[in-house]
C-alpha positions, -999 to +999 in steps of 0.1 A: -367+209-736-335+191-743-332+159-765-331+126-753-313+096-773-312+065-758-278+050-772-271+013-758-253-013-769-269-043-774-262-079-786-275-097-822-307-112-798-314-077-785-294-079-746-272-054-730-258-082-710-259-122-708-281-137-679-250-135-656-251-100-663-220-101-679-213-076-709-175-085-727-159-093-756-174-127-751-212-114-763-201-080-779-183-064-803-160-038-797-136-034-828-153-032-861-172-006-886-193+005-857-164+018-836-161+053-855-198+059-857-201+053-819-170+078-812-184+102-835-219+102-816-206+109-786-186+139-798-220+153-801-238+145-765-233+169-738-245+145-711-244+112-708-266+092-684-254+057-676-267+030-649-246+017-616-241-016-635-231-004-664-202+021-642-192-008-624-180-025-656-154+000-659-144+003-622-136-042-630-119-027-661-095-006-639-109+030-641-113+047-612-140+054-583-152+089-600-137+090-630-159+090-662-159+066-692-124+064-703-138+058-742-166+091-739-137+107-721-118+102-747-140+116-778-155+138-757-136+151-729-163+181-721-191+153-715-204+154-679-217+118-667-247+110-644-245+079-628-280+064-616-272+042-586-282+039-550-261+013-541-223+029-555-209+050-523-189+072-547-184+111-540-196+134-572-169+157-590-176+180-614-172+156-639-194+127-625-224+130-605-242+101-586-281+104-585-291+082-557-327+102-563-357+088-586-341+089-615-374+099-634-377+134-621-345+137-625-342+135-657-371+151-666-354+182-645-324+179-665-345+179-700-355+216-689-325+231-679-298+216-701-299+228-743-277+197-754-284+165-766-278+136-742-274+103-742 
């Protein structure tokens, strides 16, 4: 069975977002000490699983509909993405799939077939 690490940023009082769900520069840190352990990580997941919320953050930010992460892309350009939504309408590629399914079977499916690390 494959390795699960749950890897989230969060702020100093323990959120991943303010009650507006909002989650920028305004609440988190993203240059700093932390930056090259974070990229480093990442070089080492094979998967990464990431929420509809979380995705649409990057789709404000300018990526595209079905692209992955531009930062994991970047330190890891292998690193296939599983996005957990059932409200995003966006097709899966080979390098980003949209579960619309229970997310909990799913995942436990993927811990049995898949022998890398993910996040």
């Amino acid at each position: 069975m494959s390795e699960l690490i749950y890897h989230v940023a969060t702020t100093a009082d323990g959120y991943i977002a303010d009650p507006n769900d909002i989650a920028d520069d305004s609440i988190f840190l993203y240059e700093g000490d932390h930056g090259p352990d974070f990229l480093s990580d990442i070089r080492e997941y094979g998967i990464a699983l990431m929420g509809g919320k979380t995705y649409e953050l990057g789709l404000l930010d300018g990526m595209k509909p079905g692209e992955p992460w531009p930062l994991a892309k970047f330190a890891n350009p292998d690193l296939k993405h599983y996005i957990f939504s059932s409200k995003l309408n966006i097709e899966s590629n080979e390098e980003v799939k949209f579960v619309k399914e229970n997310s909990i079977e799913f995942v436990n499916t993927l811990k049995q077939t898949v022998n890398q690390p993910c996040c």
